[in-house]
Structure formats: C-alpha cells, structure tokens
N, C-alpha and C positions, 0 to 999 in steps of 0.2 A: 186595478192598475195604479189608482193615486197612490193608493196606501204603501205601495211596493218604491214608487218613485220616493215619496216623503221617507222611509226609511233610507234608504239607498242615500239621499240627501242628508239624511240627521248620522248615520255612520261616516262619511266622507268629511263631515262636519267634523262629528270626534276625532279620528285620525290625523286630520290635517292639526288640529288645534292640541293634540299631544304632541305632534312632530316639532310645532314651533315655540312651543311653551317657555320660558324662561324659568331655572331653578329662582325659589325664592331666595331672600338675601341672607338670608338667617340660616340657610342651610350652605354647609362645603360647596363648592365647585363641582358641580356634575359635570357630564356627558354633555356635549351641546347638540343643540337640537337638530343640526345637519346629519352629526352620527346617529341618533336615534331613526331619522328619514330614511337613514342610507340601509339599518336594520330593516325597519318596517318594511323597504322596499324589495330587499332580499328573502323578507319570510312571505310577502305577497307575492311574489315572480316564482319562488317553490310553489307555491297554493294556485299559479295559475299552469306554471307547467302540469301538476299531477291531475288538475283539471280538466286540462285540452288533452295530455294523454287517453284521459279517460275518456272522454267522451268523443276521441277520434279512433278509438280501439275499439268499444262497444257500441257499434251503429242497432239502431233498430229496423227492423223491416219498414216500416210507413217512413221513417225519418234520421236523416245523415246531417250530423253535427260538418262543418267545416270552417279551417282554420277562416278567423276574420283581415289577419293580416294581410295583403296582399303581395308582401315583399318576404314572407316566413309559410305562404300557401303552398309552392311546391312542395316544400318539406311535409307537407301534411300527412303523409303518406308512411314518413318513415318518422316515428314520434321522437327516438333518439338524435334523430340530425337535427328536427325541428327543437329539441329541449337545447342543444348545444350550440347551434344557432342566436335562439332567444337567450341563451345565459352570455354568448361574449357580448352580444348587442348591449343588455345589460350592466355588464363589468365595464362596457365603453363610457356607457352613460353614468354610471358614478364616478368614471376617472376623469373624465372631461369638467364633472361638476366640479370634482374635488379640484381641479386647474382653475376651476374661474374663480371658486371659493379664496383662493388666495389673496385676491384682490378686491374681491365682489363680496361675501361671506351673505351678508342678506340677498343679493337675487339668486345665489346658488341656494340657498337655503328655500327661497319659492320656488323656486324650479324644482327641487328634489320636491317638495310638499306637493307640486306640479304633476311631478311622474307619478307618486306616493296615489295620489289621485286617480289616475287614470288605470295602474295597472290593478285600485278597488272597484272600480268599473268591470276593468276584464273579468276577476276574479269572482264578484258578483253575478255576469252573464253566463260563465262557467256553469256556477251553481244553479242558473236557470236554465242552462240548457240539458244539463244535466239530469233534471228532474224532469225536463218533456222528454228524455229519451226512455227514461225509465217509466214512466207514462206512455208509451207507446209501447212499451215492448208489455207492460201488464197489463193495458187494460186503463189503469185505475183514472178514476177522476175526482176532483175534489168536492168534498160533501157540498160544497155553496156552489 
C-alpha cells in the first residue's frame, strides 16, 4: 500500500510540475501553462468518465463499484447522464478559471494545477477499482 501511495504521489508531482513549468527563455513563446492544465484536465475527466463508465456497467457478483460523488450518485445509474453531467460541471470550472485568470493569472493557474490534481486522484481510483472488479469476477489474485 506505501508503494502505491509513493507512486500516486511522485505522478501527481510530475503533472502538477509539467502544467506549471515556464518555457525556457531561449525558446519562442509557448502555450502557457494555464492552457496546458486546462488540456491535461480535459484528457483526465475523458480517462475518468470511460473509467466510472466502466466500472459502473460491469458489476461483479461479490462487488458493486459506485459513483463516489455525492452530488453526480443519482446519475450513477444511467452512465450517459452521469458523463454529461460531469463534462458541463467540468466546462463550468474551466470557464470560471478562465474569469479569474484575467486578473489572478497565477491563483487560476494553482487552482487549475488544484483540479489537474484531484481528477489524477479520481482517475487513479478508477484504475484501482477497476482491477478489484475484475478480480472478482475471475478469481485471480496477485502472486505477492
């Protein structure tokens, strides 16, 4: 279980510290690092949707995944309302950033690094719930 947290912690590390990074001086004008977060955060919120799809479509007999949100659980039921649900929630919270970014540019920029965080968390528990469902539906157990 350390070894799982210490990863989980040294990926959230890398992400956060790509999102905020500054192009060096010697190279042209990139992307800044807000737009890179607000990527990252749209290709991790697909990777949590097909996630929570899955793993709220294929139950095992011993073990039922269920949505962790409290305010997106009704939906759990019907995975399409739940994914379009969680995307304008989503699309709210980049457009809000993008409003404060006008004025604020670095706490919109932690905040996005903020969310960036938190939905590698979801994304991550996905992948771990996903593996005990499929463990349960065969059987299998890990050699250690």
């Amino acid at each position: 279980m350390v070894y799982k947290d210490a990863v989980l912690w040294r990926l959230m590390f890398v992400v956060v510290a790509i999102g905020i990074a500054a192009p060096a001086a010697s190279q042209p004008p990139g992307v800044q690092s807000f737009d890179v977060l607000v990527g990252v955060n749209a290709v991790l919120h697909v990777a949590d949707m097909v996630g929570t799809g899955y793993t709220l479509t294929h139950p095992a007999p011993t073990f039922r995944a269920r949505e962790s949100s409290p305010y997106l659980r009704p939906l759990e039921s019907r995975p399409a309302a739940l994914a379009a649900a969680s995307g304008a929630l989503c699309v709210v919270e980049v457009w809000a950033l993008e409003k404060i970014r006008r004025r604020h540019p670095k706490i919109a920029t932690v905040a996005m690094a903020g969310l960036v965080a938190v939905k590698l968390i979801g994304v991550t528990n996905n992948v771990r719930i996903t593996g005990q469902l499929q463990a349960a539906r065969t059987g299998w157990r890990p050699p250690l």
